[in-house]
C-alpha positions in Angstrom: -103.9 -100.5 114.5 -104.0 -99.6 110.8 -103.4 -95.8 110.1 -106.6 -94.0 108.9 -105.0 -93.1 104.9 -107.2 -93.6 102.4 -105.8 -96.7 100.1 -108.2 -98.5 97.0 -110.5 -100.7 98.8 -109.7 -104.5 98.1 -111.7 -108.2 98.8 -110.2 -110.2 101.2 -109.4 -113.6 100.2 -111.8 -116.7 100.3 -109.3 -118.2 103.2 -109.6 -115.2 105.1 -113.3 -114.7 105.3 -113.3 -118.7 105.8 -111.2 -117.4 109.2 -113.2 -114.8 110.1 -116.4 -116.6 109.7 -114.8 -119.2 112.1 -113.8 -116.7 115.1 -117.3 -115.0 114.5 -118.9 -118.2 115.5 -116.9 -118.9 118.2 -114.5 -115.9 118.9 -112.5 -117.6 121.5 -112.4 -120.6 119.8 -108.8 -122.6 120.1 -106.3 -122.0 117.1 -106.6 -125.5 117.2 -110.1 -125.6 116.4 -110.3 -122.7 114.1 -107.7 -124.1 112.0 -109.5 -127.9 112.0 -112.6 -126.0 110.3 -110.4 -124.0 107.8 -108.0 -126.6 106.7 -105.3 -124.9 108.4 -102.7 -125.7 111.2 -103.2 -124.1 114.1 -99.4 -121.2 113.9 -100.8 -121.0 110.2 -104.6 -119.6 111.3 -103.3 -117.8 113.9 -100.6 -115.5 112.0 -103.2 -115.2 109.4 -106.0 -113.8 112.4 -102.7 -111.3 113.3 -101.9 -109.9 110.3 -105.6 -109.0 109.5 -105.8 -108.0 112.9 -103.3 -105.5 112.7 -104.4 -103.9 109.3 -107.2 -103.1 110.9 -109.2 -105.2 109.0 -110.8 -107.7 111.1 -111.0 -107.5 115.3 -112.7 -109.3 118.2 -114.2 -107.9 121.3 -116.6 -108.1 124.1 -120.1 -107.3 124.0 -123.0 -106.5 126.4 -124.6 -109.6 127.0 -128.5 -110.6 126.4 -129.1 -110.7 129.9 -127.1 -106.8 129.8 -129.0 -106.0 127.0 -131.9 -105.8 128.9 -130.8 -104.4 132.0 -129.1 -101.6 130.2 -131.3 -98.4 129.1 -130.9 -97.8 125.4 -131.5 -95.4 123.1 -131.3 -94.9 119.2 -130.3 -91.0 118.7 -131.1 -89.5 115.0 -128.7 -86.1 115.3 -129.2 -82.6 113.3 -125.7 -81.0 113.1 -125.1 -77.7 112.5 -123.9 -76.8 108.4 -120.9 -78.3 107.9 -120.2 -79.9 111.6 -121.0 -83.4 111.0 -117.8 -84.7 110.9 -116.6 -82.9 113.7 -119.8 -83.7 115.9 -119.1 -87.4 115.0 -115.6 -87.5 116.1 -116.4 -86.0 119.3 -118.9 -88.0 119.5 -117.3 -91.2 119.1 -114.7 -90.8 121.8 -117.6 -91.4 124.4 -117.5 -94.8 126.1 -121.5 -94.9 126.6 -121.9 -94.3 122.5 -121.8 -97.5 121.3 -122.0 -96.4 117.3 -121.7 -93.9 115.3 -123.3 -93.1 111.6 -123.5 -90.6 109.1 -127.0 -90.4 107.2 -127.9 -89.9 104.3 -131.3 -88.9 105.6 -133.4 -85.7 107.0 -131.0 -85.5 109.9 -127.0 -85.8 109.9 -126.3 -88.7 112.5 -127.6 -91.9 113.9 -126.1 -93.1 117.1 -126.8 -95.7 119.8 -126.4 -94.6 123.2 -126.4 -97.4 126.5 -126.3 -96.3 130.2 -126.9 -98.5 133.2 -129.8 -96.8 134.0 -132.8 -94.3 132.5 -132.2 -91.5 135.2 -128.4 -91.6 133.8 -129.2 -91.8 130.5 -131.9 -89.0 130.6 -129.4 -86.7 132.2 -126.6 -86.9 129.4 -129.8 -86.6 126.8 -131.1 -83.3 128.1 -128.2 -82.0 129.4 -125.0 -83.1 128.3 -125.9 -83.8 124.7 -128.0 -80.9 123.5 -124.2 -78.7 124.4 -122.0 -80.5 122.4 -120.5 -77.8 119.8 -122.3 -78.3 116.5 -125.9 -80.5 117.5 -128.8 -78.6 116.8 -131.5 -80.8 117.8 -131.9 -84.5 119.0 -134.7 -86.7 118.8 -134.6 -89.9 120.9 -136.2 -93.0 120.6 -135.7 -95.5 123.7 -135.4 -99.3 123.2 -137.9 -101.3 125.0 -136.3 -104.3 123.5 -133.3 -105.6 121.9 -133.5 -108.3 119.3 -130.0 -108.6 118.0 -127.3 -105.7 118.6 -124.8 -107.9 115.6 -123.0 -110.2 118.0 -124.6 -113.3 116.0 -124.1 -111.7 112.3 -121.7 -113.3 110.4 -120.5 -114.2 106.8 -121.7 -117.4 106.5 -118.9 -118.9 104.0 -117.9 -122.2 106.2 -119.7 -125.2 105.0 -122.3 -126.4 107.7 -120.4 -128.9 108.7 -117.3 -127.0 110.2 -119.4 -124.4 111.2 -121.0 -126.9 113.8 -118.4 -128.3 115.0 -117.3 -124.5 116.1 -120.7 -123.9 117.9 -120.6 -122.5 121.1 -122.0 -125.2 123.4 -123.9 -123.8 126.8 -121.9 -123.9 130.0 -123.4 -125.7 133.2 -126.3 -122.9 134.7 -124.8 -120.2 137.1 -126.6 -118.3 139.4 -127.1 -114.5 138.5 -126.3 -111.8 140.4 -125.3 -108.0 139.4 -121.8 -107.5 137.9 -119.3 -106.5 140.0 -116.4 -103.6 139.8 -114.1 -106.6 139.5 -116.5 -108.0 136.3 -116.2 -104.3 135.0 -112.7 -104.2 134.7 -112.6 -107.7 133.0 -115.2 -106.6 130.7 -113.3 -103.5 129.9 -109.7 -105.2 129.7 -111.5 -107.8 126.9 -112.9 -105.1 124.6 -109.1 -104.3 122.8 -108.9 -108.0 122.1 -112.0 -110.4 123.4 -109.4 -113.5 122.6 -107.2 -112.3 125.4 -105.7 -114.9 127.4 -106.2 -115.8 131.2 -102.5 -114.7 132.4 -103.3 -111.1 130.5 -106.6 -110.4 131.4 -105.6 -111.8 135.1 -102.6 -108.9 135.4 -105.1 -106.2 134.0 -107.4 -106.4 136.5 -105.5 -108.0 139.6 -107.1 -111.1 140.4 -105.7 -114.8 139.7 -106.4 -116.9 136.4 -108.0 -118.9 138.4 -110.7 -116.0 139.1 -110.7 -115.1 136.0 -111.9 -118.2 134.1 -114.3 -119.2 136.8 -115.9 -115.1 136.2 -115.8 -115.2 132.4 -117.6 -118.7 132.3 -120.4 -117.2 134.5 -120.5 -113.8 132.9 -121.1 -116.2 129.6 -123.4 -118.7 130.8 -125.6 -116.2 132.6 -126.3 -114.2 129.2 -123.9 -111.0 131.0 -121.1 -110.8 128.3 -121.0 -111.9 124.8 -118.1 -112.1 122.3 -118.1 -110.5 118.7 -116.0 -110.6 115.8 -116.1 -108.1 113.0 -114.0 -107.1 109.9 -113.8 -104.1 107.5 -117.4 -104.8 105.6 -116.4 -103.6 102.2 -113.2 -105.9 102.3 -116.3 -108.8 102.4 -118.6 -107.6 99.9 -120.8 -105.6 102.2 -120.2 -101.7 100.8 -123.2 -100.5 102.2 -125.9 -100.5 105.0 -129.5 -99.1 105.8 -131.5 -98.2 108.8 -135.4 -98.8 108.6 -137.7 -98.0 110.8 -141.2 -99.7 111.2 -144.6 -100.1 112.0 -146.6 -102.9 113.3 -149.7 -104.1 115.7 -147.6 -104.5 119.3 -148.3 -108.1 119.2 -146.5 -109.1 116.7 -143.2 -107.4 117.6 -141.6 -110.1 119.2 -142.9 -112.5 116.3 -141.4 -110.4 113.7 -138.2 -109.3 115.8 -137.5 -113.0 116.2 -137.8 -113.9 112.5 -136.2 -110.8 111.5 -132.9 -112.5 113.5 -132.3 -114.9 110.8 -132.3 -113.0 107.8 -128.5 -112.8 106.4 -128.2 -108.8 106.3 -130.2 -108.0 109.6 -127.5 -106.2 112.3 -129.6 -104.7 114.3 -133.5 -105.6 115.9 -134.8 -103.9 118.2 -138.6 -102.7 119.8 -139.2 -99.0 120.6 -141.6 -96.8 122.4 -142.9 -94.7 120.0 -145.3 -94.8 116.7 -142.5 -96.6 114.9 -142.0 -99.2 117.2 -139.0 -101.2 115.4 -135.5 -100.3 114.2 -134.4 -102.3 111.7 -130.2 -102.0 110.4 -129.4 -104.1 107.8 -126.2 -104.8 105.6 -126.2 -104.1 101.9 -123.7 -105.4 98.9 -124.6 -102.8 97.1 -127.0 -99.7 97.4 -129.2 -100.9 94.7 -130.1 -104.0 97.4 -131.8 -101.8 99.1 -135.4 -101.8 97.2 -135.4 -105.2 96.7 -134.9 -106.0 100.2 -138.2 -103.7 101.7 -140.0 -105.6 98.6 -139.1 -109.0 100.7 -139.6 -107.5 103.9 -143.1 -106.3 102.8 -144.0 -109.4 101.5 -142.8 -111.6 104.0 -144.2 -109.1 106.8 -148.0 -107.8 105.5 -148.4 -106.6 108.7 -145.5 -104.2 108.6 -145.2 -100.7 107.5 -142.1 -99.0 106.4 -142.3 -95.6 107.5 -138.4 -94.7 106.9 -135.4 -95.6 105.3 -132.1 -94.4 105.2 -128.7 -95.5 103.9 -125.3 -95.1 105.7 -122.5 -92.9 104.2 -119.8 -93.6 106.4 -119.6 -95.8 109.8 -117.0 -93.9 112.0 -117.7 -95.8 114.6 -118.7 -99.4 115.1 -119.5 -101.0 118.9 -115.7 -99.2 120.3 -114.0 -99.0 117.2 -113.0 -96.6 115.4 -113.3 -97.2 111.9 -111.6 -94.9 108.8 -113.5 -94.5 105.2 -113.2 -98.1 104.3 -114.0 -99.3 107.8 -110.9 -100.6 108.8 -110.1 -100.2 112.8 -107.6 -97.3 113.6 -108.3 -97.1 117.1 -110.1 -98.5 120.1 -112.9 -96.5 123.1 -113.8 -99.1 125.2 -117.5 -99.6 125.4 -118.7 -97.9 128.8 -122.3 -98.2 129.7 -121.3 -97.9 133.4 -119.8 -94.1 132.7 -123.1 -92.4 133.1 -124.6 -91.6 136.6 -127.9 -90.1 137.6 -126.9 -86.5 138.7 -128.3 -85.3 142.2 
């Protein structure tokens, strides 16, 4: 992983956002594949994923699945430090498994995080108890997700023409009978997150089970909505230097309507239904800061039913779903995504 200095930022080439485009439509596409859509043999795209991989400046990983997404109790946490512990709150902070992200605001508190546990009773327990005495958090307020639109596993940078991008489409696996995930789907899901292309002979000596096993779990995990796969880079290195969290207002009924449509808009991240007067978190991706306005313009206008009751741009990202990320949002470390860490006390 890329060490944390601070170095000028820089734009990635057009060939390298045509790669990362490709693995964020299909992230365990073949190098065959990926390098059929960007004009590329297949060595050629594959040392080019490495070297950005090791700067830091692009990754892949596994993600909760919808079906996950669902199960799992979720909450987005807006965090008062106290004067001048932000940054040290954050680190600590981000070293927790069942903290999915971490954000400093520029806003009337210090932090916004996302926090996942397997259940409510576990998830209550580390918000009442555990959180409230980490050094340096003076008050929480928590808002629970009753919904999850979009958690950024289908955002991408859109530069492939339509035509390669289909052929990379992820087509749907045969149906697979659900059933809850396993210690044995834990550990595959936890041996993916450093690198969600990981082969079947690695992942099969991480966790102890054949290749065999392996593929025949990961293509039901997939097909039954359990696990996804994500690929992300260093945002500014794409054009994206900046980010905002909104939060809404709108008539129940049209949540899902507006969640939904909300899913295609190029800078959404994040969608998500909550129980409380604002009933919808909205993060979005910004070039610039000055997109901001122009952007609640649209969404008023495209939304009449909507009412923005907050906004709040993003200093710094120090952590993005596991990864660690420095001042220009490169990766300089890995914590494995843990919603399974939490238990109910008692």
């Amino acid at each position: 992983m890329q060490d944390s200095g601070i170095e000028p930022r820089r734009l990635l080439s057009e060939t390298d956002l045509e790669l990362i485009d490709a693995l964020q439509i299909n992230p365990r596409a073949s190098w065959a594949d990926v390098g059929a859509a960007i004009g590329a043999d297949p060595v050629t795209a594959a040392r080019r994923w490495q070297r950005l991989n090791d700067a830091g400046e692009a990754w892949t990983t596994v993600a909760l699945g919808r079906r996950q997404m669902h199960a799992m109790s979720m909450a987005f946490l807006e965090i008062d430090c106290a004067a001048g512990a932000a940054v040290e709150v954050a680190d600590r902070l981000a070293r927790a498994g069942h903290l999915i992200t971490v954000q400093h605001l520029a806003a009337g508190h210090d932090l916004f995080v996302i926090a996942a546990a397997a259940s409510m009773p576990a998830l209550a327990d580390y918000l009442l108890t555990d959180l409230p005495r980490v050094p340096g958090v003076a008050k929480v307020r928590t808002h629970v997700a009753t919904r999850v639109f979009e958690a950024s596993c289908r955002w991408r940078l859109r530069v492939l023409p339509p035509r390669a991008a289909g052929a990379l489409a992820r087509r749907p696996g045969p149906a697979q009978p659900t059933r809850q995930m396993d210690e044995v789907d834990r550990l595959l899901f936890k041996a993916l997150l450093p690198d969600g292309r990981a082969g079947y002979t690695e992942l099969a000596g991480a966790v102890g089970v054949s290749e065999r096993t392996v593929q025949r779990r990961l293509s039901r995990l997939v097909a039954t909505g359990d696990i996804d796969f994500r690929c992300d880079l260093a945002r500014s290195y794409a054009g994206w230097h900046s980010s905002a969290v909104l939060w809404l207002r709108m008539p129940d009924g049209l949540l899902e309507e507006t969640g939904r449509a909300l899913l295609g808009w190029p800078e959404t991240r994040t969608c998500a239904a909550l129980a409380g007067a604002r009933n919808m978190l909205l993060t979005v991706g910004l070039h610039t800061v000055s997109d901001l306005h122009p952007l609640v313009v649209r969404l008023e206008e495209r939304f009449p039913h909507v009412t923005i009751a907050d906004r709040q741009i993003v200093l710094r990202q120090s952590k993005l779903y596991g990864r660690l990320l420095d001042s220009s949002g490169r990766c300089t470390d890995v914590v494995p995504v843990d919603p399974w860490r939490l238990a109910p006390r008692g």
